[in-house]
C-alpha positions as CSV (number, residue, x, y, z in Angstrom):
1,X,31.5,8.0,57.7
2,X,34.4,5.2,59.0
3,X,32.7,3.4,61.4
4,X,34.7,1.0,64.2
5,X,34.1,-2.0,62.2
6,X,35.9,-0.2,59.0
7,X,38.7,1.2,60.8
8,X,39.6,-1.8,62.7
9,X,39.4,-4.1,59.0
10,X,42.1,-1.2,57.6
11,X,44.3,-1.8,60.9
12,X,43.8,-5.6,60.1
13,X,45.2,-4.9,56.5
14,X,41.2,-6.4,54.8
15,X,40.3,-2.8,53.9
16,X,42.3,0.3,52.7
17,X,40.8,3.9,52.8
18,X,41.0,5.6,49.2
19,X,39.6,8.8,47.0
20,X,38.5,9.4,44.2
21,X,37.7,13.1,42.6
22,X,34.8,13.1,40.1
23,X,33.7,15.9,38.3
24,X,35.0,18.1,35.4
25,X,32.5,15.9,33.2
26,X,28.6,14.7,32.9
27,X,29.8,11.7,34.4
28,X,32.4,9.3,35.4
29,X,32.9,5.6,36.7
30,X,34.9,3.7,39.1
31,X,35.2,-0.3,38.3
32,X,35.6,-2.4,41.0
33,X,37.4,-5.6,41.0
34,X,35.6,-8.8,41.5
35,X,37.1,-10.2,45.0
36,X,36.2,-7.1,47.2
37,X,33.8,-4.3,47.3
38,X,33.6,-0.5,48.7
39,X,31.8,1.8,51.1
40,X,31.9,5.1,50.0
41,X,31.7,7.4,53.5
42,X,31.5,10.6,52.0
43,X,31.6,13.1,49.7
44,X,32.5,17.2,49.3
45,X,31.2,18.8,47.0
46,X,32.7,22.2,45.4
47,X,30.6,24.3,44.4
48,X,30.5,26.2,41.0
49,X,29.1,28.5,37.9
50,X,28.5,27.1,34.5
51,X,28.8,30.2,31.8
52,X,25.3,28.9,29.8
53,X,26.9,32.0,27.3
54,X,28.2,29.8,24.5
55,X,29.8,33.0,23.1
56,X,31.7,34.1,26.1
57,X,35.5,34.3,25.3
58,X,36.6,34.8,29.4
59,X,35.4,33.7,32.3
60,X,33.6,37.0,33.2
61,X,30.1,36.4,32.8
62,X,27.6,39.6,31.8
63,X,25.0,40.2,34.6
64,X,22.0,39.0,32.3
65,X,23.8,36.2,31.7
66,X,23.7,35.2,35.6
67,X,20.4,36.3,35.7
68,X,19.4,33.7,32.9
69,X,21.4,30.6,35.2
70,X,19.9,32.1,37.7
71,X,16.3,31.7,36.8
72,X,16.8,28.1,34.9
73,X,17.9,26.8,38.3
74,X,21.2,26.0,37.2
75,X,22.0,26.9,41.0
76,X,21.3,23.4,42.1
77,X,23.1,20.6,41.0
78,X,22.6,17.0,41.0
79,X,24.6,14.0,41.7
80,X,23.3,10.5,40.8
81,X,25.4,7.8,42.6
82,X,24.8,4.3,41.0
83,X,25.2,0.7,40.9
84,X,23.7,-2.4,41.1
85,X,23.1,-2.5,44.7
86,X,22.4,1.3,45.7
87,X,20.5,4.1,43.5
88,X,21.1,7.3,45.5
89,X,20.4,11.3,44.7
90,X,22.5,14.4,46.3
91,X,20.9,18.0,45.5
92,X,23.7,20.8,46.3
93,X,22.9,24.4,46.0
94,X,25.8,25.9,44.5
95,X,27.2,28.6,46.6
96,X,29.1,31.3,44.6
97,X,30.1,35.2,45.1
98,X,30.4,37.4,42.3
99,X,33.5,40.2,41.8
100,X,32.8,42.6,39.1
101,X,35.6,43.7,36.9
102,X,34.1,47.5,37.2
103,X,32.0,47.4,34.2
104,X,28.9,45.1,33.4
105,X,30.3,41.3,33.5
106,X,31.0,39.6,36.6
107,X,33.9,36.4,37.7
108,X,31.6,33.9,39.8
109,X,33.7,33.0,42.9
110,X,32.7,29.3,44.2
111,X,32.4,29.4,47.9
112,X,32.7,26.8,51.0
113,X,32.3,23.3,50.2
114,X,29.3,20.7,51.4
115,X,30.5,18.2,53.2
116,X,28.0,14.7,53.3
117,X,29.1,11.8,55.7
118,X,27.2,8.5,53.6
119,X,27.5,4.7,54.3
120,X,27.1,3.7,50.2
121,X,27.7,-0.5,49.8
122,X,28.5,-1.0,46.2
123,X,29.8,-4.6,44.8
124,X,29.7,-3.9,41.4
125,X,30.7,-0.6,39.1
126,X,29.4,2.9,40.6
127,X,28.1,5.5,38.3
128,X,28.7,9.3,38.8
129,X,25.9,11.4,37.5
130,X,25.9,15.0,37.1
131,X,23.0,17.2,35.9
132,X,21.0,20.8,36.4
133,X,18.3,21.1,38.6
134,X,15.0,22.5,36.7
135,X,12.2,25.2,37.5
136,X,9.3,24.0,39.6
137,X,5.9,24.2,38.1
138,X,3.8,23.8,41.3
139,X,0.2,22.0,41.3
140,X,-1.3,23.0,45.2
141,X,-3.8,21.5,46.9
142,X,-4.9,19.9,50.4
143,X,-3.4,16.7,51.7
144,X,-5.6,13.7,51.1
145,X,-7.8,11.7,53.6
146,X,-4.6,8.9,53.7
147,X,-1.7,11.3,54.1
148,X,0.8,10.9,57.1
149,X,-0.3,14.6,58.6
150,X,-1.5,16.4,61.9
151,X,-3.6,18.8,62.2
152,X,-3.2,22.6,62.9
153,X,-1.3,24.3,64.6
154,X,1.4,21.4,64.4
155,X,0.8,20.7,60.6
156,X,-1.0,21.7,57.6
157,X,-4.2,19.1,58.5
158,X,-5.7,16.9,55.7
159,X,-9.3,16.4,54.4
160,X,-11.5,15.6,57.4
161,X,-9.7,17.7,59.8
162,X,-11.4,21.2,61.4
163,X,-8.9,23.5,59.3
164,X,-6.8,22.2,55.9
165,X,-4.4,24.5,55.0
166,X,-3.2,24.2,51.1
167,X,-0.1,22.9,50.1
168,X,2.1,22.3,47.5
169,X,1.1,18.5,46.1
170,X,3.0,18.2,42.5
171,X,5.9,19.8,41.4
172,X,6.6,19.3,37.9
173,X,10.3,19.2,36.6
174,X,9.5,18.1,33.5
175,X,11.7,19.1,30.8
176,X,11.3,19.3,26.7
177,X,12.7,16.0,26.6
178,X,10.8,14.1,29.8
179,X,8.3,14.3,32.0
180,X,8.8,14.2,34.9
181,X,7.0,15.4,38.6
182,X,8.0,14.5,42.2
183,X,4.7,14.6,44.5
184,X,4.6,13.7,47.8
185,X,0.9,13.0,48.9
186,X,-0.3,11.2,45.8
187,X,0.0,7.6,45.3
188,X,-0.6,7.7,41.6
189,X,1.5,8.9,39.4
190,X,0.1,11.2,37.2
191,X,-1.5,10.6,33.8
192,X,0.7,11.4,30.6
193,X,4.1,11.8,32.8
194,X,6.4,8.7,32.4
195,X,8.6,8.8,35.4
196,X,7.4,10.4,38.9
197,X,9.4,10.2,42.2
198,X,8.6,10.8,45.8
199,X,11.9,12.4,46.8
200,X,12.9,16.0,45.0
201,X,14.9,14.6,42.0
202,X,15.3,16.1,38.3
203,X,15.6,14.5,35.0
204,X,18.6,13.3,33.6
205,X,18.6,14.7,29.8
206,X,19.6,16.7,27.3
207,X,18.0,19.7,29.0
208,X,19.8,19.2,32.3
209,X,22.7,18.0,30.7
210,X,26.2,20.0,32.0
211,X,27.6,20.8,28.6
212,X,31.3,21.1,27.8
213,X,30.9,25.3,26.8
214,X,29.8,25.5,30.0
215,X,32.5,23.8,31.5
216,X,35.2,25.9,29.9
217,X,36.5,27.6,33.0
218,X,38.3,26.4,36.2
219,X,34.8,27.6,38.2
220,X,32.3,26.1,35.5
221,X,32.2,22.6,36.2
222,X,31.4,20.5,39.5
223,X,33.8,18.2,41.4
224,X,33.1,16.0,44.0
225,X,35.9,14.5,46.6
226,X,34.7,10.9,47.2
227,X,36.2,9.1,50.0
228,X,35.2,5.3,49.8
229,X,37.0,2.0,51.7
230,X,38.0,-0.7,49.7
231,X,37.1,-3.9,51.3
232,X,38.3,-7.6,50.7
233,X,35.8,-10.0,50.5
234,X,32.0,-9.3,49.9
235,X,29.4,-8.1,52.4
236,X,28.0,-11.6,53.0
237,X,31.4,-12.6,54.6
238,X,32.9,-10.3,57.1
239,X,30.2,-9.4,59.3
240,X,29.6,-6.0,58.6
């Protein structure tokens, strides 16, 4: 997202818009040099189909084979942006059409993109994270005494009002390698899980780990368009 203040430091010649397209790989970096900094304003994401078949020899993927990516949730993507100053998570669902070649396998077709306007400060190097999104093991249950909730019919209620409905409190996106749940109502993370969030988020692992046979073909592996400003000085010193 340029803002005023951005466009008028490019005009002044203390900023210059750039891009930068990540993708093609688990992840990626952009160093930045030590005399200026960068915004990043926003990214569009393509969307895509990994072929988790490591024996496929074409890009025409067999219909169990889509049905497997499918059901592991490889349809969501996620993209961990970085740094020192900013720790930010994008989930994209990944929007694709399927044209059969008349018998049983199928060429996945990515669709429109996602565009997301962002306002991303970053001083130091930025990381570029991609992973898979995991199945959902849910844990329901009703909304505790302390939960920011209202009561029927405008919410689901929580313990003490007339009617509780239940709700989904855990989900649990732990993999074989990490444990690892996002709740949303419980301060507490958990026992025996070592990393818990409050935001939907997946682990970073081998398990969700974009692998290069999957990222054989031209539709099998993510890119991102980043459009960041490049900005002289530091954030302390120009008034932003």
């Amino acid at each position: 997202m340029l803002t005023s203040k951005l466009e008028d430091l490019i005009w002044k010649g203390k900023a210059f818009p750039k891009t930068l397209c990540v993708g093609g790989t688990q992840k990626q970096g952009l160093d930045i040099q030590q005399d200026r900094f960068i915004i990043i304003t926003d990214l569009l994401y393509f969307p895509f189909i990994a072929n988790t078949s490591e024996e496929a020899e074409d890009p025409y993927i067999p219909l169990r084979v889509i049905a497997k990516w499918i059901e592991s949730n490889n349809i969501s993507t996620q993209l961990t942006i970085l740094g020192e100053k900013n720790f930010n998570r994008f989930q994209f669902r990944n929007n694709v059409g399927f044209v059969s070649d008349g018998q049983d396998k199928f060429l996945g077709i990515p669709q429109t993109p996602t565009h997301v306007d962002t306002y991303l400060i970053h001083t130091t190097g930025v990381s570029f994270t991609f992973s898979f999104g995991v199945p959902f093991i849910p844990t329901d249950g009703v909304n505790l005494a302390d939960t920011f909730a209202y009561s029927n019919p405008v919410d689901y209620g929580k313990l003490g009002d007339p009617v509780v409905d239940v709700t989904t409190q855990i989900n649990d996106v732990s993999t074989s390698v990490t444990s690892f749940q996002n709740f949303y109502t419980r301060k507490v993370v958990p026992l025996g899980f070592n990393a818990a969030t409050n935001e939907l988020a997946y682990p970073v692992d081998n398990d969700t780990n974009i692998q290069s046979f999957q990222r054989k073909y031209g539709n099998g592996h993510p890119i991102v368009q980043v459009s960041y400003i490049e900005v002289l000085g530091s954030p302390n010193n120009i008034g932003l």
